[in-house]
C-alpha positions in Angstrom: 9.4 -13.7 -12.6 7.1 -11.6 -14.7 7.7 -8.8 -16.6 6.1 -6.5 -13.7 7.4 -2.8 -13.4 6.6 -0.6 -10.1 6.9 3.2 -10.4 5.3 6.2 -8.3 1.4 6.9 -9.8 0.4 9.2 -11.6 -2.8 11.6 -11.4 -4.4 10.3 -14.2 -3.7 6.3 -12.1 -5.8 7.2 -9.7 -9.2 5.9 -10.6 -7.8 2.7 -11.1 -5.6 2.5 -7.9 -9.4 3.7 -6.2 -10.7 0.7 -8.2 -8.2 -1.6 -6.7 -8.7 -0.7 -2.7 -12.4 -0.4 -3.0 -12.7 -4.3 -4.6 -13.2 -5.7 -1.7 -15.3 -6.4 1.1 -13.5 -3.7 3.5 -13.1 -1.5 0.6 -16.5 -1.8 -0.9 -18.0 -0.2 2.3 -15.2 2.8 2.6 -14.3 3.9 -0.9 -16.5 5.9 -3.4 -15.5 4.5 -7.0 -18.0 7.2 -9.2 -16.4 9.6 -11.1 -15.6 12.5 -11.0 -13.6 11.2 -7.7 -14.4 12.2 -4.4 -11.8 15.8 -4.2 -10.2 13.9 -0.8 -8.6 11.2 -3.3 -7.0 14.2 -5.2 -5.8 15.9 -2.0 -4.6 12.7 -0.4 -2.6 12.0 -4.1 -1.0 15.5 -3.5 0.6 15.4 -0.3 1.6 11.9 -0.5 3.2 13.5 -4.3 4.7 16.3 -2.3 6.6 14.7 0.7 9.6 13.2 0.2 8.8 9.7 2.6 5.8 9.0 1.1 5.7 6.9 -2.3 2.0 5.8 -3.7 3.3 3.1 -6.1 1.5 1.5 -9.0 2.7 -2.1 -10.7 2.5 -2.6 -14.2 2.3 -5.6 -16.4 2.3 -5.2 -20.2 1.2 -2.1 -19.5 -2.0 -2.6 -17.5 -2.2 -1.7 -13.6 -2.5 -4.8 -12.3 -1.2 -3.3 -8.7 -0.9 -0.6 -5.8 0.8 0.3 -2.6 2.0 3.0 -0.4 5.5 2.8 1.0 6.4 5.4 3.8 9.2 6.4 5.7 8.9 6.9 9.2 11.6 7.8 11.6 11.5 7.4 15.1 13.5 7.7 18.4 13.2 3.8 19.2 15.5 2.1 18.2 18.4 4.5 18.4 16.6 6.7 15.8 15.7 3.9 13.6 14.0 4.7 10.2 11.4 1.9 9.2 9.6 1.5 6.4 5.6 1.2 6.4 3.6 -1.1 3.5 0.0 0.0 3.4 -2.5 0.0 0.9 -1.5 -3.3 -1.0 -3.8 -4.6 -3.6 -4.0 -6.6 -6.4 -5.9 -6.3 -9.5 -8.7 -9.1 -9.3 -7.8 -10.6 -12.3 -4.2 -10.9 -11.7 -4.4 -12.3 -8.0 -2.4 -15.4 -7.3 -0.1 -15.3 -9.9 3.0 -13.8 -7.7 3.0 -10.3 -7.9 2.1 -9.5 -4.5 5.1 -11.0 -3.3 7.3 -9.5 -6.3 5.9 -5.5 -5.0 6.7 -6.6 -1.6 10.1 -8.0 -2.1 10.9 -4.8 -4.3 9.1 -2.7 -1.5 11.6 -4.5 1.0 14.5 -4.2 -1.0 13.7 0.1 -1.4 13.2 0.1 2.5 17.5 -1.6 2.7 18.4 1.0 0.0 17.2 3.5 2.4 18.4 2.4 5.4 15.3 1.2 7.5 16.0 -1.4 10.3 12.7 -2.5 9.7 9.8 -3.1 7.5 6.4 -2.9 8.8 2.7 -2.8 8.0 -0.9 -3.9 8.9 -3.6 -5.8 7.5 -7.0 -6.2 9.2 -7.4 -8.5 11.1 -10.2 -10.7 9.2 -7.7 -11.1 6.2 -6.4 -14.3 7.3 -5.2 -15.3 4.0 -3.4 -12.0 3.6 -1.9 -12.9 7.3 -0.3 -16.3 5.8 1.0 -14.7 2.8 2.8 -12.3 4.8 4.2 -15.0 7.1 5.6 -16.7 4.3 7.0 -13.4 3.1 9.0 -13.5 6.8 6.7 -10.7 8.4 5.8 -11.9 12.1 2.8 -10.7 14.0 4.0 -8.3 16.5 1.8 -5.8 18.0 -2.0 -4.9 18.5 -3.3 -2.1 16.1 -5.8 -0.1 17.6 -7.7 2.5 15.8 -10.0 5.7 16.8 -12.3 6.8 14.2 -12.8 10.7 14.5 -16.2 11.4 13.2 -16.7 14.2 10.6 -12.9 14.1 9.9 -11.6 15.1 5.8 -15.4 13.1 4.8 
């Protein structure tokens, strides 16, 4: 195991964790990298920041962010009123991929979802990412449902 530590972001993270989701094919086409940052990254950091089941969470190694993720907590009435816990948002730093630490900020994502009570873990990954598909199979995630999106035009751009 490496010496990796996860804690909440910061404001001043939040270039970097932009870096991270926009280096990618997907992200490439979605994200806006220059700075200053687009205002909607700032507003999105402030209500995840201000609600209590929402966690934007950065990994660290020797002090570089080498990692992000958001880890939300949604209840529901399935289930018996089951809380579950939602991975989105998971990337890597380029230079650090395939060393394990995707699998150590899941595991510790996992083990925060227990500590809270959840009945479940859950998340999505697009379907194109077949590699990201068998690493989360390995991690014991099972494909389970059809995501389906709506794209509202003109909506927080």
């Amino acid at each position: 195991m490496s010496a990796l530590v996860i804690r909440e972001a910061l404001e001043a993270d939040l270039s970097a964790i932009v870096g991270m989701i926009a280096d990618d094919d997907k992200g490439r086409s979605r994200e806006d990298i220059s700075e200053p940052l687009n205002p909607g990254y700032r507003a999105a950091f402030d209500a995840i920041a201000g609600d209590p089941n929402q966690h934007l969470l950065v990994a660290e190694l020797d002090g570089a962010l080498v990692g992000t993720f958001q880890l939300s907590f949604l209840v529901g009435l399935s289930q018996r009123g089951a809380w579950r816990g939602q991975i989105e948002a998971v990337r890597i730093a380029r230079a650090q991929r395939g060393q394990g630490l995707g699998r150590e900020m899941i595991e510790w994502a996992i083990s925060r979802c227990r500590a809270r009570g959840c009945r479940m873990v859950q998340l999505t990954t697009h379907e194109s990412r077949g590699r990201a598909h068998s690493f989360y199979e390995r991690l014991g995630f099972e494909p389970s449902h059809i995501g389906m999106k709506l794209h509202l035009s003109g909506a927080n751009v």
